[in-house]
C-alpha positions as YAML, in Angstrom:
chain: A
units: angstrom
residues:
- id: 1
  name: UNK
  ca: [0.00, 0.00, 0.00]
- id: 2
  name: UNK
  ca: [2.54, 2.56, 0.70]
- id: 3
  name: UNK
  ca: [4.37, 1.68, -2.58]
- id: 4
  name: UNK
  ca: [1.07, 2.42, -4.20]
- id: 5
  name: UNK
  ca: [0.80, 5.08, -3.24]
- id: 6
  name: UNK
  ca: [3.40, 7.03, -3.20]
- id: 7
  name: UNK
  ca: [4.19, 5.81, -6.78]
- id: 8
  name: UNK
  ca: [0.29, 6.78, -7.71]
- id: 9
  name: UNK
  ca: [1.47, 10.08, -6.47]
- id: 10
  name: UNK
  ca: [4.55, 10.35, -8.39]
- id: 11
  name: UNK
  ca: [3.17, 9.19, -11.79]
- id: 12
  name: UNK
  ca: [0.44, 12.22, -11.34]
- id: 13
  name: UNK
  ca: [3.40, 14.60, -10.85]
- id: 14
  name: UNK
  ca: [5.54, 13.02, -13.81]
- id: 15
  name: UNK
  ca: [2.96, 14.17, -16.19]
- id: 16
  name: UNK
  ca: [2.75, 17.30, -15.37]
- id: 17
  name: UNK
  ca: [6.64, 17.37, -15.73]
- id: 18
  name: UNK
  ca: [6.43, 15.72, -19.28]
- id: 19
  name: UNK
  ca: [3.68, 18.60, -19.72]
- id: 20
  name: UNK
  ca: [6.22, 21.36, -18.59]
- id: 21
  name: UNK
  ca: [9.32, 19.40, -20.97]
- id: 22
  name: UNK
  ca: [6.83, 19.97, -24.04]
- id: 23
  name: UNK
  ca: [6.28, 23.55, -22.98]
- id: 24
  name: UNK
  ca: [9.80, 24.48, -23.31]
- id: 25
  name: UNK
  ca: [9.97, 22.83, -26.60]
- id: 26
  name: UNK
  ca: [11.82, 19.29, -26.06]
- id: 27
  name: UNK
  ca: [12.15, 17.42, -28.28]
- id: 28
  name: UNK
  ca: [9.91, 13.91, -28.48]
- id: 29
  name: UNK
  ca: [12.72, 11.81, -27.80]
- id: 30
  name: UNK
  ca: [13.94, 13.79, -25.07]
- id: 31
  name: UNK
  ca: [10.62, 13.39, -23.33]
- id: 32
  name: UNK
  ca: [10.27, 9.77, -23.84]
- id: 33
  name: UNK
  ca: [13.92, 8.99, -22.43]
- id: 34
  name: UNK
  ca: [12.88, 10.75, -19.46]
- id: 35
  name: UNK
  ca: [9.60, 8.89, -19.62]
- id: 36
  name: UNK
  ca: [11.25, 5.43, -19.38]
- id: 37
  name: UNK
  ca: [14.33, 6.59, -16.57]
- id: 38
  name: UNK
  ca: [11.93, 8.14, -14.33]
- id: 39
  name: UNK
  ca: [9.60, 5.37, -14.45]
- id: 40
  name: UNK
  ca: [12.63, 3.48, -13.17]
- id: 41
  name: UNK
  ca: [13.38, 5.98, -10.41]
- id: 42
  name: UNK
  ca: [9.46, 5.76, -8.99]
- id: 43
  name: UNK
  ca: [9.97, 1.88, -9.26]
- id: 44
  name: UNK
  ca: [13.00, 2.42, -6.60]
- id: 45
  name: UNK
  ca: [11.32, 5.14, -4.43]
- id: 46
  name: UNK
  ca: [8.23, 2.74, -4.33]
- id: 47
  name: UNK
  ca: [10.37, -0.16, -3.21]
- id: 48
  name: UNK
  ca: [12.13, 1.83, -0.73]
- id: 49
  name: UNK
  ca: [9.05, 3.48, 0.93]
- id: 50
  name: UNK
  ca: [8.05, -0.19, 0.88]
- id: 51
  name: UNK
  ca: [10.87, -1.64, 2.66]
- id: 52
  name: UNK
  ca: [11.61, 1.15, 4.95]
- id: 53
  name: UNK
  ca: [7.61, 1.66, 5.90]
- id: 54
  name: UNK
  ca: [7.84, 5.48, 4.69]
- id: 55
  name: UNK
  ca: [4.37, 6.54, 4.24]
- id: 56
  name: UNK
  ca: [5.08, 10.48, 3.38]
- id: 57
  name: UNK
  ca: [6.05, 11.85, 0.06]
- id: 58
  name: UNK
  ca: [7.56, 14.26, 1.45]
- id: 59
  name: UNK
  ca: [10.07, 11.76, 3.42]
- id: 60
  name: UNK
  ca: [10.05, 9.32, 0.87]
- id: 61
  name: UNK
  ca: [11.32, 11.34, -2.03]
- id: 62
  name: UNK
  ca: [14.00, 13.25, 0.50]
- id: 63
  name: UNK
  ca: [15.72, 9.98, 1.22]
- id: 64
  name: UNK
  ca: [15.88, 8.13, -2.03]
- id: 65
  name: UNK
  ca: [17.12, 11.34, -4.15]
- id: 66
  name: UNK
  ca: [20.09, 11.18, -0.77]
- id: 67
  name: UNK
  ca: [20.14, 7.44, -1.61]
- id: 68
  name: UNK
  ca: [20.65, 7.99, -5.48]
- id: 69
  name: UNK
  ca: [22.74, 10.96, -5.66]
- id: 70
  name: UNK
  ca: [25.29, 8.47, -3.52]
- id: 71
  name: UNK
  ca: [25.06, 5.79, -6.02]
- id: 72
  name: UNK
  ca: [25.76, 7.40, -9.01]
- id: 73
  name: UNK
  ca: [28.83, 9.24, -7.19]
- id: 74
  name: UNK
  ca: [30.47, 6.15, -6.63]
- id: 75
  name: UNK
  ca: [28.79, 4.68, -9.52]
- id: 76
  name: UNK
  ca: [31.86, 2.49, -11.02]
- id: 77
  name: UNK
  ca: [29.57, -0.45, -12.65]
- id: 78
  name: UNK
  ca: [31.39, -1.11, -16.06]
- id: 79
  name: UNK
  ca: [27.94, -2.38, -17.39]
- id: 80
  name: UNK
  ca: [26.52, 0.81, -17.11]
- id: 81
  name: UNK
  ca: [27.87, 3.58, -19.95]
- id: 82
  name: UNK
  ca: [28.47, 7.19, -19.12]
- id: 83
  name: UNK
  ca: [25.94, 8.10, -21.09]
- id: 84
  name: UNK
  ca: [22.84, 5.90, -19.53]
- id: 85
  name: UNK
  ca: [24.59, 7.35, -16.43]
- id: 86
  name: UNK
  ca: [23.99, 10.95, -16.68]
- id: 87
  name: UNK
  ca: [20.71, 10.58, -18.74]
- id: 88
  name: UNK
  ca: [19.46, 8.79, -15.85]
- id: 89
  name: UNK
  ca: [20.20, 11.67, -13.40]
- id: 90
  name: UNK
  ca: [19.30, 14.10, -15.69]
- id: 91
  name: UNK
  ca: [15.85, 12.61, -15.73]
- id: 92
  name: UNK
  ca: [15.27, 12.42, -12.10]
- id: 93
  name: UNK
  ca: [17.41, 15.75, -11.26]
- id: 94
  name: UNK
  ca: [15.55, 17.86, -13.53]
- id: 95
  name: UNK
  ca: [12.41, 16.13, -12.12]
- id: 96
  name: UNK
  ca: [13.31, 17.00, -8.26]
- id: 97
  name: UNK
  ca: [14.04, 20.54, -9.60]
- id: 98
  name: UNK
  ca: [10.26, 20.44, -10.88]
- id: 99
  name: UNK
  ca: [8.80, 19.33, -7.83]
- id: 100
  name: UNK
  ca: [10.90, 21.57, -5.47]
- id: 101
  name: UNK
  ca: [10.47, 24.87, -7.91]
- id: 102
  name: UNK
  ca: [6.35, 23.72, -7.94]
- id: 103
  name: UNK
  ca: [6.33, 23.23, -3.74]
- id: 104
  name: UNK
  ca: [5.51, 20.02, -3.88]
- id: 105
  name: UNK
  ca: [8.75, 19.13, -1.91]
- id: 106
  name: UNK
  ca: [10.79, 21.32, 0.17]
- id: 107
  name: UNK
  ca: [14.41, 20.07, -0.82]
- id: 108
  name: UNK
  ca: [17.58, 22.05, -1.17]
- id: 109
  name: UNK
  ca: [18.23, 21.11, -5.08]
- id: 110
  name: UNK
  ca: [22.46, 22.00, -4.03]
- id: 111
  name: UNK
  ca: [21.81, 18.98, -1.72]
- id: 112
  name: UNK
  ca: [22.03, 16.38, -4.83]
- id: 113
  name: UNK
  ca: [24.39, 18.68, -7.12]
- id: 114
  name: UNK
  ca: [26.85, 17.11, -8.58]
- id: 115
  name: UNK
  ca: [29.58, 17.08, -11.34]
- id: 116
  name: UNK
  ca: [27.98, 13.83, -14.38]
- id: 117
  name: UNK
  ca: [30.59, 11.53, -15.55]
- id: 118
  name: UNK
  ca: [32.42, 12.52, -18.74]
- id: 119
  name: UNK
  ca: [31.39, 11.22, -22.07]
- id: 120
  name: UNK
  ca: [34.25, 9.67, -23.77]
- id: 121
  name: UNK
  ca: [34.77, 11.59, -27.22]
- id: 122
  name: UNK
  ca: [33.63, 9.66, -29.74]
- id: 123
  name: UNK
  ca: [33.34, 10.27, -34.05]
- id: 124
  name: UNK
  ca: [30.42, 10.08, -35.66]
- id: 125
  name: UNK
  ca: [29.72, 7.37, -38.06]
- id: 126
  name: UNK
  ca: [29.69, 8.41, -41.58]
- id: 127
  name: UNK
  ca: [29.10, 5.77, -44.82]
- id: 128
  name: UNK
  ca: [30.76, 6.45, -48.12]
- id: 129
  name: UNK
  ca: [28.89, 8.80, -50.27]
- id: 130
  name: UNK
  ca: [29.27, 6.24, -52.69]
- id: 131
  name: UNK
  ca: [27.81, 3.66, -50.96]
- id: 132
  name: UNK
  ca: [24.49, 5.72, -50.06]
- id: 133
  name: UNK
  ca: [24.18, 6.50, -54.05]
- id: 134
  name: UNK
  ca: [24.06, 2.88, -54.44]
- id: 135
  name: UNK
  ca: [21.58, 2.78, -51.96]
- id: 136
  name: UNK
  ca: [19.26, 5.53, -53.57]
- id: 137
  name: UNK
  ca: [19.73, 5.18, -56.93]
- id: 138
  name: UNK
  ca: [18.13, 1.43, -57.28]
- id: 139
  name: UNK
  ca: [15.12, 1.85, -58.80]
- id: 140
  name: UNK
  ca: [13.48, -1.24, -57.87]
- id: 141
  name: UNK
  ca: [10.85, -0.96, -54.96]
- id: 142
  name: UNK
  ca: [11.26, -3.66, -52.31]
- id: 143
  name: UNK
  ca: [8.56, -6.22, -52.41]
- id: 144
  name: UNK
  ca: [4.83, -5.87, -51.58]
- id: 145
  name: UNK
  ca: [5.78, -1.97, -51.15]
- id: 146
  name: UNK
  ca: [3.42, 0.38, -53.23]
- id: 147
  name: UNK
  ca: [5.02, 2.36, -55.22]
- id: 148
  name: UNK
  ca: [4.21, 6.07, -53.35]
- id: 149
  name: UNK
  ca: [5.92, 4.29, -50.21]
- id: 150
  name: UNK
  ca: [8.84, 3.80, -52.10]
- id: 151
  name: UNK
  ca: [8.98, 7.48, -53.73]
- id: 152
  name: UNK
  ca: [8.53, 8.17, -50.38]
- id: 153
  name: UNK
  ca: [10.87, 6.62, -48.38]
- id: 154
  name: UNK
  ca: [13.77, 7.86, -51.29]
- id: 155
  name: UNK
  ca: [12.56, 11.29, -50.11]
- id: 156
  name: UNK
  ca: [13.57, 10.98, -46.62]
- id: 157
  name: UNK
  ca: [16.93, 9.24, -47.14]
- id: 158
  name: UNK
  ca: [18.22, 11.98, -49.66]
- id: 159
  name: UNK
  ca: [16.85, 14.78, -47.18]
- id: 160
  name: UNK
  ca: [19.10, 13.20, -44.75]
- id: 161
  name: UNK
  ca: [21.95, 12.04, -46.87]
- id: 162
  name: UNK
  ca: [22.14, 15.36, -49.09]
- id: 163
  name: UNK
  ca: [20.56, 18.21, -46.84]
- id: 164
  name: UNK
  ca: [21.50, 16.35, -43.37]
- id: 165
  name: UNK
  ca: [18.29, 16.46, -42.00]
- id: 166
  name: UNK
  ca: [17.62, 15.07, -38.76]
- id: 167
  name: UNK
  ca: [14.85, 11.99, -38.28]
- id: 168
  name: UNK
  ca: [12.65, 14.33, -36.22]
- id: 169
  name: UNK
  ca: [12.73, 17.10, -38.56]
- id: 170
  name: UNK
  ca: [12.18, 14.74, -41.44]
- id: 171
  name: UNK
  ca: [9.03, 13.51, -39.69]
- id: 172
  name: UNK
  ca: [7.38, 16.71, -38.63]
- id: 173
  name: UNK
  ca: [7.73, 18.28, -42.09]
- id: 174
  name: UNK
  ca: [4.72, 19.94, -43.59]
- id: 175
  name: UNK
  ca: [3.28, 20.49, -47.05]
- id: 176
  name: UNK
  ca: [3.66, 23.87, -46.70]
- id: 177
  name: UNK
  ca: [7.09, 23.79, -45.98]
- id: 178
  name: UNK
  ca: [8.44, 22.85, -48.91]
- id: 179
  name: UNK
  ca: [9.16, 25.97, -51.65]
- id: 180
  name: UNK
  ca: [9.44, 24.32, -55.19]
- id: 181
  name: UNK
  ca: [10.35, 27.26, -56.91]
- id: 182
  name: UNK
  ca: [13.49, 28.76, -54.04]
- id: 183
  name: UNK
  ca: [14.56, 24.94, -54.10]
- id: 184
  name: UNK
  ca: [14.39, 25.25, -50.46]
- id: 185
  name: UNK
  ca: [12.15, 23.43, -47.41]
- id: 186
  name: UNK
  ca: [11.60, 25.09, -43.73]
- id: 187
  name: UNK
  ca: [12.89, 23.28, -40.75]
- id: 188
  name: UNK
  ca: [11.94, 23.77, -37.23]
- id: 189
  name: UNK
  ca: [14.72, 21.93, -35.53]
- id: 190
  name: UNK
  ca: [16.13, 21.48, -31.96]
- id: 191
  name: UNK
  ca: [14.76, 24.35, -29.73]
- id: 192
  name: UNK
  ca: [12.09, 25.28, -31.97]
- id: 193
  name: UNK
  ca: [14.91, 26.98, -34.14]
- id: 194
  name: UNK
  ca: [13.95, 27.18, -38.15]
- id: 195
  name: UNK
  ca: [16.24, 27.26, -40.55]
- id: 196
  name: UNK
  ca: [15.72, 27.08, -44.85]
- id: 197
  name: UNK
  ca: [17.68, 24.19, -46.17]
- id: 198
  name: UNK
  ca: [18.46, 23.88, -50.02]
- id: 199
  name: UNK
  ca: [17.40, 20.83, -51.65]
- id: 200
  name: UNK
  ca: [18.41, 19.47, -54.59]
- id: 201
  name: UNK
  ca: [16.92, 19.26, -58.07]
- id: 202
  name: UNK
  ca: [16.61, 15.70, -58.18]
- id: 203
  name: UNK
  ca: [15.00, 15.48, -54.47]
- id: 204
  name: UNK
  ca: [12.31, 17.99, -55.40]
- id: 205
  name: UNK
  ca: [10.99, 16.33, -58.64]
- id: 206
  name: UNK
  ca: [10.87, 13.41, -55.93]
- id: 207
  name: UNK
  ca: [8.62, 15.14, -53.94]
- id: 208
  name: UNK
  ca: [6.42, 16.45, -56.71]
- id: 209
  name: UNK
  ca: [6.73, 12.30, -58.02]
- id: 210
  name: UNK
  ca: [5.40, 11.12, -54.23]
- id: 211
  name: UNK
  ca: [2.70, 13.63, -53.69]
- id: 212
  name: UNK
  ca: [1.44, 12.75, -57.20]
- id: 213
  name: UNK
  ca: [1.46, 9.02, -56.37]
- id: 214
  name: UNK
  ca: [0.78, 9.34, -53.12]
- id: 215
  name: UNK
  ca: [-3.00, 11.77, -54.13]
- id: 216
  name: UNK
  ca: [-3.65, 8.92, -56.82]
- id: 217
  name: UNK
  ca: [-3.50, 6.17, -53.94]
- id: 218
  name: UNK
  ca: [-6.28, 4.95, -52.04]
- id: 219
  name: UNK
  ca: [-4.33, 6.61, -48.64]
- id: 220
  name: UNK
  ca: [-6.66, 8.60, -47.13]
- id: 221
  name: UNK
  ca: [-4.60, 11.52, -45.77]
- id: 222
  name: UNK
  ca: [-5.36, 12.70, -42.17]
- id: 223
  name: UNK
  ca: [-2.73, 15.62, -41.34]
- id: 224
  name: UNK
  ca: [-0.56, 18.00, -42.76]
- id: 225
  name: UNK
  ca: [2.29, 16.63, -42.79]
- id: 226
  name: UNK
  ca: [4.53, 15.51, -46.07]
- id: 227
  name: UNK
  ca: [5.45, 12.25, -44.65]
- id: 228
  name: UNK
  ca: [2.80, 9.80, -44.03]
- id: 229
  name: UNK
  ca: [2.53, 6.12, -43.44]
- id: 230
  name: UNK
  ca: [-0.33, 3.51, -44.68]
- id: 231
  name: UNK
  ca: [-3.04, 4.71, -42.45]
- id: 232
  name: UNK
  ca: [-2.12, 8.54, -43.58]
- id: 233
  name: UNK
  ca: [-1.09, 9.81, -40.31]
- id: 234
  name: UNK
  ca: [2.47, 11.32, -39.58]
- id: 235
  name: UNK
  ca: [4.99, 9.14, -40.02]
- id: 236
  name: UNK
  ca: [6.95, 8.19, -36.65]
- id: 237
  name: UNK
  ca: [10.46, 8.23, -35.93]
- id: 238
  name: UNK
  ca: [10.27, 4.44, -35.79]
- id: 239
  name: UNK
  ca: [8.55, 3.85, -39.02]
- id: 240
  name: UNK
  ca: [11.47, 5.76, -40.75]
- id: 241
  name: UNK
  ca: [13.75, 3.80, -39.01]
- id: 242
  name: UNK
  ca: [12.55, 0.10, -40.02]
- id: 243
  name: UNK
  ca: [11.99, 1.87, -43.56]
- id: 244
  name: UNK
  ca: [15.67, 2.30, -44.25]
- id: 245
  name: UNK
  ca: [16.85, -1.36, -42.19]
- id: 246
  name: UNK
  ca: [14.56, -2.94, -44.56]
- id: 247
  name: UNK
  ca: [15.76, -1.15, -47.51]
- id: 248
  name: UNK
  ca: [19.83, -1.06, -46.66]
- id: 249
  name: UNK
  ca: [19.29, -4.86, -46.30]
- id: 250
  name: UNK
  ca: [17.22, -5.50, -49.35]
- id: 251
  name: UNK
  ca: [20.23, -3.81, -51.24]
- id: 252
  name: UNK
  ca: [23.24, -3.75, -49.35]
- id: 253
  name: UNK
  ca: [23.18, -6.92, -47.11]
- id: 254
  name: UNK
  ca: [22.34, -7.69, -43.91]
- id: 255
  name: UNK
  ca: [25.62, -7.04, -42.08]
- id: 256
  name: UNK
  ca: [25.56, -3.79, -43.53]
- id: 257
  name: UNK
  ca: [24.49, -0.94, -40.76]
- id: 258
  name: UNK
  ca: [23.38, 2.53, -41.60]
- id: 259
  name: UNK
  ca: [21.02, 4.37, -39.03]
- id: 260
  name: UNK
  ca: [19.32, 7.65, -40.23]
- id: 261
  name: UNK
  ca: [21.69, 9.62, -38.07]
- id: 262
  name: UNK
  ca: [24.58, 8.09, -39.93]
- id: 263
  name: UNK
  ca: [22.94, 9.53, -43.11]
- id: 264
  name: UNK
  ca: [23.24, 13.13, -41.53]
- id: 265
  name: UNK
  ca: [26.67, 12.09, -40.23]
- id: 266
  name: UNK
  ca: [27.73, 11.41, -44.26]
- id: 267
  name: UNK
  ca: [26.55, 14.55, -45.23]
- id: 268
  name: UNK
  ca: [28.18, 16.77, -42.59]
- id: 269
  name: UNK
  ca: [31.72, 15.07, -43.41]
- id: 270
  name: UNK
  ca: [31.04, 15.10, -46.78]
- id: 271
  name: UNK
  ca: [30.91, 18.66, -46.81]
- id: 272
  name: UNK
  ca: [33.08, 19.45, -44.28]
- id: 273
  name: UNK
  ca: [35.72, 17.84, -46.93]
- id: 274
  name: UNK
  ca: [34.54, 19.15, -49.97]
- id: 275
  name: UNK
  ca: [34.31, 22.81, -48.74]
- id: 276
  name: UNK
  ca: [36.35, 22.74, -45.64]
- id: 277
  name: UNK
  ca: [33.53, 25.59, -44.53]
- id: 278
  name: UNK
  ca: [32.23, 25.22, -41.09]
- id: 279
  name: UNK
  ca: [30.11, 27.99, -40.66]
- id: 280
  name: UNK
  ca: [27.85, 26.48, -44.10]
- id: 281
  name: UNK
  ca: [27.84, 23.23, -42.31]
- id: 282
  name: UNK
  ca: [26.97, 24.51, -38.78]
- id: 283
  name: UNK
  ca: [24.06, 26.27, -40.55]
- id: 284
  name: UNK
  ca: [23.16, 23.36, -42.89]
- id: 285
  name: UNK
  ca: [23.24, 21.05, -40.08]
- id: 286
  name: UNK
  ca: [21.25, 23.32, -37.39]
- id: 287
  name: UNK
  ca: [23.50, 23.43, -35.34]
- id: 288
  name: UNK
  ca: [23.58, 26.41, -32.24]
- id: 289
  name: UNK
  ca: [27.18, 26.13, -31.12]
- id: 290
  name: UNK
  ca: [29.89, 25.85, -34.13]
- id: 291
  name: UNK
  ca: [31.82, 23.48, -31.59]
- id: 292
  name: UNK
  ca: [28.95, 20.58, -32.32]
- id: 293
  name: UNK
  ca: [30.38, 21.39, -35.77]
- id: 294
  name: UNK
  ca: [34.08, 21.21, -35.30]
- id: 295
  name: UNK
  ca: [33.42, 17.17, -34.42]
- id: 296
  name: UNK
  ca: [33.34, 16.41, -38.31]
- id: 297
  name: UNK
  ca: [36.93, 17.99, -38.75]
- id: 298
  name: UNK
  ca: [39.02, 14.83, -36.94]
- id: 299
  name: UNK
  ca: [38.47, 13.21, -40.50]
- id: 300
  name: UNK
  ca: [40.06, 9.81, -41.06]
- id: 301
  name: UNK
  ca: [43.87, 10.10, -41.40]
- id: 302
  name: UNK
  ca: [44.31, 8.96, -44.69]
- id: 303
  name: UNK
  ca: [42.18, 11.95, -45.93]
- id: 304
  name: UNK
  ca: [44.75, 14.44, -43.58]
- id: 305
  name: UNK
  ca: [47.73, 12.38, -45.21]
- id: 306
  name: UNK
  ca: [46.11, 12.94, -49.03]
- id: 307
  name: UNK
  ca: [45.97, 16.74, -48.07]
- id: 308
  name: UNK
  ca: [48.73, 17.20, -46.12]
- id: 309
  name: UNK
  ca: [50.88, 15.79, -49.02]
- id: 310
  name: UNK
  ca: [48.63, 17.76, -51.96]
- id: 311
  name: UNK
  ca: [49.13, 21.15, -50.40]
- id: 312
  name: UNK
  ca: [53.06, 20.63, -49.77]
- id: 313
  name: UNK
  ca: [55.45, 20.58, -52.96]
- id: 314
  name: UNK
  ca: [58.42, 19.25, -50.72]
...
């Protein structure tokens, strides 16, 4: 009983902190990670008001953010990445900060301050430009796949692979973002910032090609947006995701992986090398700090030594 409800309690107030995420404009992803760690964290609170017979809220939630903020100090569990570390405290630290800044608990929030473990610095994937023009150029559609699903589907990849879109702003274009005759489509990415990203000739007489197909289908469209899956609703996240496994494995194998973010990845180093301009690919990309940017310019060192010995006579 006291598990249930002190956890009945906490769920109530985890909506209204989801509520408050969307508010400030985080992203969907975002919200759901901190939907899945902090169900974790009212799992442990509920167990430990169990076990310890802590019937107040007030008392409960006190003692297990003590009890956590511990843990993860001395967390040293080589199971457990860096970066499932601090997106787990994040969750339940920015939660606390809710609750405290909305009275519902009175907690010092520089009581369970702390520094979050550092990530290790890792590259981003990128596949061979070559390889991803294999990938879009077949003009077969995979089988029992209707023919605007395909069109479709070719739209999203190049978006990514030429323009670097992200998944997320792939999936929440509209029809009315798109500008045939500038050549250009509006994105609203992270922080609700828009940008206008060129698109190529080829990927808007794809677009034209889909919406044509897709008007001629029997897909009865129920939103705005230029994406849409079978049922003509928005197209997830997800569905994008399983749309390019299926298709990189259909066409390039099986042990071949490339995840929509590696599509971005290929175009940021692709340009990166081919222009050597940061500032286009920090505004390209979307991104707010130029030092995101600055990631795509530890290239692989045969492409330094190919320079390095081009630019030097002796």
């Amino acid at each position: 009983m006291l598990k249930s409800n002190i956890s009945k309690q906490l769920h109530q107030h985890i909506n209204g902190f989801l509520d408050h995420c969307r508010s400030r404009c985080f992203s969907e992803g975002t919200i759901e990670g901190y939907r899945s760690n902090l169900r974790q964290f009212v799992s442990r609170l509920g167990d430990y008001a169990a076990k310890h017979k802590v019937a107040d809220f007030q008392t409960a939630c006190t003692e297990i953010v003590m009890m956590e903020t511990i843990t993860m100090k001395q967390a040293d569990n080589p199971e457990l990445k860096a970066t499932t570390i601090r997106r787990y405290i994040c969750a339940w630290r920015s939660f606390i900060a809710y609750l405290v800044k909305a009275n519902v608990l009175d907690l010092s929030y520089d009581r369970f301050r702390f520094d979050l473990p550092k990530l290790p610095e890792t590259l981003p994937k990128s596949v061979d430009m070559s390889v991803l023009d294999k990938l879009l150029d077949n003009p077969q559609c995979l089988p029992k796949q209707p023919h605007w699903m395909y069109l479709r589907n070719l739209c999203i990849f190049e978006l990514m692979t030429y323009s670097g879109l992200r998944i997320s702003e792939v999936s929440n274009l509209l029809m009315t973002d798109v500008y045939f005759a500038e050549r250009q489509i509006r994105v609203i990415g992270k922080g609700q910032r828009t940008r206008l990203v060129p698109i190529t000739d080829t990927v808007a007489k794809r677009i034209r090609a889909y919406l044509k197909e897709r008007s001629a289908s029997a897909v009865n469209i129920r939103t705005n947006h230029l994406f849409v899956g079978r049922g003509g609703k928005m197209l997830r996240p997800c569905s994008i995701r399983l749309s390019l496994h299926k298709m990189v494995a259909a066409r390039l194998g099986e042990e071949m992986h490339i995840t929509p973010h590696s599509l971005r990845h290929s175009c940021a180093t692709h340009f990166v090398r081919e222009t050597h301009n940061l500032r286009f690919v920090q505004i390209l990309l979307g991104h707010k700090s130029i030092a995101t940017t600055q990631i795509y310019t530890h290239l692989d060192n045969g492409f330094v030594q190919e320079m390095f010995h081009q630019h030097h006579s002796r």
